[in-house]
LOLUM-507755 format. One record per residue (C-alpha): x, y, z; residue in three letters. Coordinates in pm, 1 decimal. Each point is the difference from the previous one (the first is absolute). Layout:
REM LOLUM-507755
SITE         c1         c2         c3   rest
SITE          X          Y          Z    ALA
...
***
This chain:
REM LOLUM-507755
SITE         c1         c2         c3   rest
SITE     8255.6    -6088.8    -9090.4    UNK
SITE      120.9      315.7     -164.4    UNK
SITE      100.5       -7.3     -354.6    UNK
SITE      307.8      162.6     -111.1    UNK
SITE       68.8      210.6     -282.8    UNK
SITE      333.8      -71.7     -169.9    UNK
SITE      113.0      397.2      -76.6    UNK
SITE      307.3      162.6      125.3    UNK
SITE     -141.4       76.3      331.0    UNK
SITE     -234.4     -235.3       82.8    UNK
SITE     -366.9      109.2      125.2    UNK
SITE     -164.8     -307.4      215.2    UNK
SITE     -373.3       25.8      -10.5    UNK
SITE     -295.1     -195.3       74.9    UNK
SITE     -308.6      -50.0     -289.2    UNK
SITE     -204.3      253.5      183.0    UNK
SITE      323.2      259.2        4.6    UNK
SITE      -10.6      188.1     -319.3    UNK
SITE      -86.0      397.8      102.8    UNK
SITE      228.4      196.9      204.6    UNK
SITE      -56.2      -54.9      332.8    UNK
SITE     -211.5      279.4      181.1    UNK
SITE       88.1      121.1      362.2    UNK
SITE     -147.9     -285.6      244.5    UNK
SITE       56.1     -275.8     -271.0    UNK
SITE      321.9     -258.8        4.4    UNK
SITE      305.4      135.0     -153.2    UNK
SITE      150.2     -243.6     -294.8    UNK
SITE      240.2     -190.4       44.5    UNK
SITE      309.9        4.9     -218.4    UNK
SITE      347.0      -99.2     -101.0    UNK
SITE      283.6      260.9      -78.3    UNK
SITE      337.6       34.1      -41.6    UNK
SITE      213.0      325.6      153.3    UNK
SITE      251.0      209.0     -129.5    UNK
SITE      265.0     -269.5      149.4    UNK
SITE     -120.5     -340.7     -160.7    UNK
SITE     -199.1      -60.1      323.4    UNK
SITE     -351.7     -200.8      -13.5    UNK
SITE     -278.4      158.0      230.7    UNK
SITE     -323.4     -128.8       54.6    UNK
SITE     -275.1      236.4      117.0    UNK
SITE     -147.5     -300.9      264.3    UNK
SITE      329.8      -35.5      110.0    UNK
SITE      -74.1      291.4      223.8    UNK
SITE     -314.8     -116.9      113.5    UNK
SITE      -54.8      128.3      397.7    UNK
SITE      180.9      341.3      -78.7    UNK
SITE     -144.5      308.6     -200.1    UNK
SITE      156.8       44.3     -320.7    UNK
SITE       38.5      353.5     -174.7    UNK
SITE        2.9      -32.0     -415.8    UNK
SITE      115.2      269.8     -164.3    UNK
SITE       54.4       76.8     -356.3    UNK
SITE      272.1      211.9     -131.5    UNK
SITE      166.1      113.0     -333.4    UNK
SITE      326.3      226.2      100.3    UNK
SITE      -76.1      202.6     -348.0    UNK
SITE     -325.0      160.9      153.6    UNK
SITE      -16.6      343.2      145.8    UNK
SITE     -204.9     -121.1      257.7    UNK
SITE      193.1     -311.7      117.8    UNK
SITE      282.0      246.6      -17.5    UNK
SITE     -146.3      268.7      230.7    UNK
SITE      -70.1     -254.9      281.2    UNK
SITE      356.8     -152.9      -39.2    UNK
SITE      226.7      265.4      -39.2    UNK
SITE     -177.1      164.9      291.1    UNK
SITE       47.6     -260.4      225.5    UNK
SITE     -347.5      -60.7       32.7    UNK
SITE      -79.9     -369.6     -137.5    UNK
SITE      330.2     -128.7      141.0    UNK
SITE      -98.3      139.4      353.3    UNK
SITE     -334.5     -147.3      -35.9    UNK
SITE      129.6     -334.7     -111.3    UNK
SITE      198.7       16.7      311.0    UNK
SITE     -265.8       75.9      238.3    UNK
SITE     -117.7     -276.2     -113.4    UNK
SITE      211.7     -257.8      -10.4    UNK
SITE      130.8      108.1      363.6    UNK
SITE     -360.5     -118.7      113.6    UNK
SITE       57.0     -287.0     -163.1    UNK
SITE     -178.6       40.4     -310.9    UNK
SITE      104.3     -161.1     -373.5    UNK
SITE       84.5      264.2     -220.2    UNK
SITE       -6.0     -115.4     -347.7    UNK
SITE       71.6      291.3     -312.5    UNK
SITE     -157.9     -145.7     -338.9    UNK
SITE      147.4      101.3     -322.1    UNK
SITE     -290.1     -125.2     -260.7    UNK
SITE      162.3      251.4     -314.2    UNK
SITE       74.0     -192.2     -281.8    UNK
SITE      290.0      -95.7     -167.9    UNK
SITE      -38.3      224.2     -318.9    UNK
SITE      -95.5      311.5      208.9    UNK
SITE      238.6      290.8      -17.5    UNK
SITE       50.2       -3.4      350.2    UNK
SITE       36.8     -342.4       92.1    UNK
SITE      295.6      -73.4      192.2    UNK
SITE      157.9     -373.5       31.5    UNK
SITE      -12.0     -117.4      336.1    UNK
SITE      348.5       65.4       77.7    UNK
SITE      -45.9      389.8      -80.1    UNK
SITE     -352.4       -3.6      187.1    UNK
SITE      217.9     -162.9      272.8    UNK
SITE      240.5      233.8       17.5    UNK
SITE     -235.6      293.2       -6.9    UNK
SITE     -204.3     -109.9      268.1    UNK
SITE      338.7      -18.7      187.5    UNK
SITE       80.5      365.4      -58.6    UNK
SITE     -299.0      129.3       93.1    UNK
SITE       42.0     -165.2      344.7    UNK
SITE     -327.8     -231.9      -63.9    UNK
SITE      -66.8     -267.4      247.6    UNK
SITE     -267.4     -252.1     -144.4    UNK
SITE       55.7     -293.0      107.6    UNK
SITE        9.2     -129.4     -396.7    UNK
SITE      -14.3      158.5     -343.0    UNK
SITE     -208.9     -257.2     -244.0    UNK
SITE        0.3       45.5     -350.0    UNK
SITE     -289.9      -32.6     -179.0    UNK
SITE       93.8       64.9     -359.8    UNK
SITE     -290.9     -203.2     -116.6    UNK
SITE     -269.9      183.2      175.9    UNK
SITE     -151.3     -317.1      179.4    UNK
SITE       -0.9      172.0      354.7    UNK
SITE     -112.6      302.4      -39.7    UNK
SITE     -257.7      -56.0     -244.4    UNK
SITE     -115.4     -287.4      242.1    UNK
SITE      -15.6      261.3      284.3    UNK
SITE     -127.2      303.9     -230.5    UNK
SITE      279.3      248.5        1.7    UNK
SITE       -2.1      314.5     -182.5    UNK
SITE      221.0      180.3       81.9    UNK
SITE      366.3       82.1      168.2    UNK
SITE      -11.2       39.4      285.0    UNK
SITE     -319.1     -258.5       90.3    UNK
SITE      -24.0     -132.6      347.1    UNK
SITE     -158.3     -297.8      154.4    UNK
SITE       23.3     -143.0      355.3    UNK
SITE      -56.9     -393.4       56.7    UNK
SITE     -126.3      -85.0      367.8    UNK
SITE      166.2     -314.4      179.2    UNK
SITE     -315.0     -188.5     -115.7    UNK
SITE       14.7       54.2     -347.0    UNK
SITE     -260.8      242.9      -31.4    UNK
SITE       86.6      305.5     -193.5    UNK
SITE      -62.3      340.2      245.6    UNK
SITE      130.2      331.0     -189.2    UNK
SITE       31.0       45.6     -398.4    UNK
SITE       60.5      362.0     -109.4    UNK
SITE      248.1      277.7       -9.9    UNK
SITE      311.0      105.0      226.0    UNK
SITE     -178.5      281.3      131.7    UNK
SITE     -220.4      239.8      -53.3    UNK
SITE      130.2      302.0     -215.0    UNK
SITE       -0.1     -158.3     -374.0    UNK
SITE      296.3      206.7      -98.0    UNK
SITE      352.3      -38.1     -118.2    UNK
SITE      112.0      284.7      183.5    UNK
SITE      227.0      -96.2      312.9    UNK
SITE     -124.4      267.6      249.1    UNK
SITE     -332.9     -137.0      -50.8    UNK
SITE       91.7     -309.4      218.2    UNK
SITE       71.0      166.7      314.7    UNK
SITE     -376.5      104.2       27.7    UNK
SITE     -134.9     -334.5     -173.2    UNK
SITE     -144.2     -234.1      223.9    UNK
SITE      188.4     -313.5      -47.6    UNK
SITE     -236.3     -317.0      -30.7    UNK
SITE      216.2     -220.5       33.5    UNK
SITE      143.2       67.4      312.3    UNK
SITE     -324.9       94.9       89.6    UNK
SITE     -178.1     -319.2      -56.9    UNK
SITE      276.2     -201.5      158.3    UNK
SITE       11.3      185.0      290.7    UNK
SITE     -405.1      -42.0       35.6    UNK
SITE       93.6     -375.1      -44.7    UNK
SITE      204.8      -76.7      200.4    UNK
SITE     -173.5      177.2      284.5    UNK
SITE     -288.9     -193.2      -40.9    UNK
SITE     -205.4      243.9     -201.4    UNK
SITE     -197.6       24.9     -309.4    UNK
SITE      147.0      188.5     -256.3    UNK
SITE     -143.0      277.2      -85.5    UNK
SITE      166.4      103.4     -367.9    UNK
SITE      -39.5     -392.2      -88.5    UNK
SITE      -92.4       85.1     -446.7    UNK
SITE      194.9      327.1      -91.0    UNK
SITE       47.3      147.5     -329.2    UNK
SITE      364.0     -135.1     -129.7    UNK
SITE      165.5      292.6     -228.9    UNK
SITE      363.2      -25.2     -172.5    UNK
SITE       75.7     -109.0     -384.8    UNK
SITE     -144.5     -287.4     -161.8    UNK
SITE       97.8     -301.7       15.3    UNK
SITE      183.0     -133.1     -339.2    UNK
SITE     -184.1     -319.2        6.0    UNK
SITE      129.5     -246.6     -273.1    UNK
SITE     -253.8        6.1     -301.4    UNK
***
């Protein structure tokens, strides 16, 4: 039976579940909360892929892919096929740059975003769990729990917006090699943005 651990967001793991989970290996489960109060569970979702996806609005880089219209177009290609599009916000509370969940709300909803939840993750439970470094970091879940892509946005580790129109995008890419029945290709990629501000 999985043990929880009783932090703001709560990280479900077995005894053998300590290290990040590698590409091929079961994704961990865990408990969060989103920007609205709401409680999501990551099993809940078992029999669908799930994108994770850690942000910080104060970073260059999760600014480039926003306020070009990149991420939110990707989180909408994805969720169109059906996909569960959660943004992770794992920046402490102290940080410069933190913003309440209200604000983060609010922010996601003027840069169109379309996750299909915001969790916050003040306490670092998540994405230390999962091994994020950085924002943005991407990971796709398959419908049997099994975690398939962990890496980048795309390929061009810049924060310059013109960059993304020659990029390949992994994300979509992987996805669309998914759900066609094919292996993907890109499945470990290099993830590149600002660090995350991890609670110390």
């Amino acid at each position: 039976m999985a043990a929880a651990v009783a932090l703001g967001a709560t990280f479900l793991m077995g005894a053998n579940a300590i290290a990040a989970p590698s590409v091929g290996q079961a994704a961990p489960d865990f408990v969060a909360v989103d920007t609205a109060g709401k409680q999501h569970k990551l099993s809940d979702f078992a029999g669908k892929y799930v994108v994770l996806e850690w942000t910080n609005p104060g970073c260059p880089f999760v600014q480039k892919h926003y306020g070009s219209g990149n991420m939110p177009a990707t989180q909408k290609a994805a969720t169109a096929k059906g996909v569960v599009w959660l943004a992770v916000n794992s920046t402490e509370r102290a940080a410069s740059d933190y913003l309440k969940p209200a604000a983060l709300d609010a922010w996601m909803k003027s840069q169109s975003a379309a996750p299909t939840a915001t969790l916050m993750d003040e306490d670092g439970v998540i994405g230390q769990a999962y091994g994020a470094r950085t924002t943005p970091h991407l990971y796709i879940i398959d419908p049997k729990g099994t975690l398939v892509y962990a890496g980048g946005i795309d390929s061009i580790p810049s924060a310059r917006v013109d960059d993304i129109k020659t990029a390949t995008n992994y994300v979509n890419q992987a996805l669309g090699e998914a759900f066609g029945g094919k292996p993907i290709t890109a499945s470990a990629t290099k993830a590149y943005g600002c660090s995350i501000k991890y609670k110390s």
